[in-house]
C-alpha positions in Angstrom: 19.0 56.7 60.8 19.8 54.7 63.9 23.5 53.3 64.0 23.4 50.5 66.9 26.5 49.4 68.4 26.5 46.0 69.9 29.4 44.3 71.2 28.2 41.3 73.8 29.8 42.7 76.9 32.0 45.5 76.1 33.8 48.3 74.2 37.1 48.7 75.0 39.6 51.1 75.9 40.3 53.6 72.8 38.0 51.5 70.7 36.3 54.8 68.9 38.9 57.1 69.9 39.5 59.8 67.3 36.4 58.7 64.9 36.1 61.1 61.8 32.4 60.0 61.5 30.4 62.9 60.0 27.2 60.4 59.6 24.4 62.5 61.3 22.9 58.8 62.7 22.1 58.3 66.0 24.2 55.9 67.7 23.1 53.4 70.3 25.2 51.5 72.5 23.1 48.5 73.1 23.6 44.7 75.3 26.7 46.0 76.4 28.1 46.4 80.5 31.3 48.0 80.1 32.7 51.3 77.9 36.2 51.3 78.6 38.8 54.2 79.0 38.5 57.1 76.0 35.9 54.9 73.7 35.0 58.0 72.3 37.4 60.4 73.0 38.1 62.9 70.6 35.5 61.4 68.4 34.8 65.8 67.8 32.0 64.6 64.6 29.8 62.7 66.8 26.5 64.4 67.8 24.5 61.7 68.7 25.0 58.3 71.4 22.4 56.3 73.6 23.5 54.9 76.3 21.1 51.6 77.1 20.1 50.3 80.5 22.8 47.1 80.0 25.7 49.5 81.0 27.0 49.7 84.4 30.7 50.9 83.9 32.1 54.0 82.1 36.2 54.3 82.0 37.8 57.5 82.5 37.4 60.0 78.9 35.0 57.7 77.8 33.5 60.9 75.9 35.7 63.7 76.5 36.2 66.1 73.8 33.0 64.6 71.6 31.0 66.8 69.9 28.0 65.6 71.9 25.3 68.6 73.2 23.2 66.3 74.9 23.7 63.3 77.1 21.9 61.2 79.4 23.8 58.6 81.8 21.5 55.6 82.5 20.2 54.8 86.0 22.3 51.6 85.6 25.7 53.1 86.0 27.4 52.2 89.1 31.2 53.3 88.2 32.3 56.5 85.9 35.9 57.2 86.1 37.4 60.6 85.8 37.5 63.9 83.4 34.1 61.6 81.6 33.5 65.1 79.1 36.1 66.1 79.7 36.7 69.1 76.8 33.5 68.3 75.4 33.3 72.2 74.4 29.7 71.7 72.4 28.1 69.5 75.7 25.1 71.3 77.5 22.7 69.2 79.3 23.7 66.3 80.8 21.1 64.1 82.7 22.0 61.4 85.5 18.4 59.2 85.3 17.3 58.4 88.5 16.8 54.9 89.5 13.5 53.3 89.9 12.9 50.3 91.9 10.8 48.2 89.9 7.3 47.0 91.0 7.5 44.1 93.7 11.3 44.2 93.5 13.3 43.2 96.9 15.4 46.0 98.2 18.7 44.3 97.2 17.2 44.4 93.4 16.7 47.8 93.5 19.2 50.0 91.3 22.1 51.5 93.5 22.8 54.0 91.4 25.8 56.3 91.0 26.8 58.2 94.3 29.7 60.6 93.2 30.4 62.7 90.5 34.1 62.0 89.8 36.7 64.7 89.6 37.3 66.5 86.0 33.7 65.2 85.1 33.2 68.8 83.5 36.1 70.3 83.3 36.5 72.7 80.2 32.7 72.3 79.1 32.4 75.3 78.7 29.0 75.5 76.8 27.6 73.7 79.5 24.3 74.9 80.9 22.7 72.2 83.0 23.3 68.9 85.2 20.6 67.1 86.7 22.2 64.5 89.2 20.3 61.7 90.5 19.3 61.3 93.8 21.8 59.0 94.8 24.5 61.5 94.2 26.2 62.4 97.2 29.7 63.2 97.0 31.1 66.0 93.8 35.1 65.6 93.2 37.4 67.9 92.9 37.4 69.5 89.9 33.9 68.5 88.3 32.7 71.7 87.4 36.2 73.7 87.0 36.3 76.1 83.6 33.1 75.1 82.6 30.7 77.4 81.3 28.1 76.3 83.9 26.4 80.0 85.1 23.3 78.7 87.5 23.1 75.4 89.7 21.5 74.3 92.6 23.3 71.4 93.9 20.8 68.8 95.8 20.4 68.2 99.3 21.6 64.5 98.7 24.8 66.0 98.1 27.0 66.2 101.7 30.5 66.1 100.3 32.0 68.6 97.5 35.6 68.6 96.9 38.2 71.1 96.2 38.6 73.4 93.3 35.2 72.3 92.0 34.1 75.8 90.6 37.3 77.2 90.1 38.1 79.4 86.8 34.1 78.6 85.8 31.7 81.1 84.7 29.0 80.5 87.4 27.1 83.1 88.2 24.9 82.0 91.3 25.4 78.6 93.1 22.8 77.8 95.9 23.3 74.7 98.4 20.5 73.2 99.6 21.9 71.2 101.8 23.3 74.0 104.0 27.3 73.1 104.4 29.0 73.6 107.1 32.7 73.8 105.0 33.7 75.7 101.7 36.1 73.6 100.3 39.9 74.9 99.4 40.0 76.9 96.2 36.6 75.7 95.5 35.4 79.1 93.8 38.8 79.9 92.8 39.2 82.6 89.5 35.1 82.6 89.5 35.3 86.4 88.1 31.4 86.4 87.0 30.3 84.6 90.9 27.4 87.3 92.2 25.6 84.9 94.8 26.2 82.1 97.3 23.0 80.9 99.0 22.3 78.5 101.5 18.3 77.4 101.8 18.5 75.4 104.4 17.7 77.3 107.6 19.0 75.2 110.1 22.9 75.3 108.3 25.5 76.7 110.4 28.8 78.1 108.1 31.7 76.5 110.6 34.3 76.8 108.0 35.7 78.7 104.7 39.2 76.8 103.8 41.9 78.5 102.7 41.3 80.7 99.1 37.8 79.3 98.7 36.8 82.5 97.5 40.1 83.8 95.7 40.3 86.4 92.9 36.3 86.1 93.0 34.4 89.6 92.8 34.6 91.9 96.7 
């Protein structure tokens, strides 16, 4: 069954917030631009939600604490505000879709696309096993992967800025940069108890700066 939510423009702030649906439907948000702050927040009984190509905007908490496991963020977003899963303790595999510029399409009609991952974005996921980003990804906010149960990543080489405390209290594992950074952010692998191995694979990266308790209480 195929629940499809269509509201000419937008769903505003708090509209689903606390839903006690146990319907096992699949939800699709459909002909709609804008999901406003904590939609679905705390909707815990929701399993299943499409996001269509028509949206560009996602408020802050828009899904934290849903009972989602699986979620892909269209190609089409431009804005996502803060702490987006926020909780979401069942979440684990999110996809950012990469854009694709469509055939005989000027360069101003191409998708944009979402360039940074805002702080909180995964903070307390802590089933959380995956997270593709898009290539247009380049900055990671402070925060975004903090006491999440996140073990193995690689973040991309179109990433060049990743903020502070983005790892801390998390259960990664092994992290490898590709894009060889030249600063480990403040507190960035803070309380990371189960962190084995850093690597850098790009051979040309020069390590000109660890800020202050990058690597604090993690493993000698």
């Amino acid at each position: 069954q195929t629940v499809t939510i269509n509201n000419n423009g937008m769903i505003g702030q708090q509209a689903f917030e606390s839903c006690s649906t146990k319907n096992p439907a699949t939800y699709v948000i459909s002909n709609i631009g804008l999901i406003g702050e904590s939609a679905f927040a705390n909707c815990t009984a929701m399993k299943n939600l499409t996001v269509n190509s028509s949206v560009t905007t996602i408020g802050q908490y828009a899904f934290s604490k849903t009972g989602f496991t699986t979620f892909k963020v269209p190609a089409t977003v431009t804005s996502l505000g803060a702490s987006i899963f926020r909780d979401s303790v069942l979440l684990e595999t999110v996809v950012f879709e990469e854009p694709v510029k469509e055939e005989g399409a000027t360069e101003e009609e191409t998708i944009v696309g979402l360039n940074n991952l805002p702080a909180y974005s995964f903070y307390g996921c802590t089933a959380l096993k995956n997270v593709t980003l898009s290539s247009t990804m380049v900055t990671i906010n402070n925060y975004a992967f903090a006491f999440s149960g996140l073990t193995e990543w690689t973040i991309p080489a179109t990433v060049t800025k990743v903020g502070q405390y983005v790892f801390s209290g998390s259960a990664i594992k092994n992290i490898t940069f590709t894009n060889g950074y030249a600063t480990y952010s403040t507190y960035m692998f803070q309380n990371c108890t189960a962190l084995q191995t850093v690597t850098i694979t790009n051979e040309n990266s020069k390590l000109t700066k660890i800020d202050g308790n990058a690597f604090q209480n993690c493993p000698e």
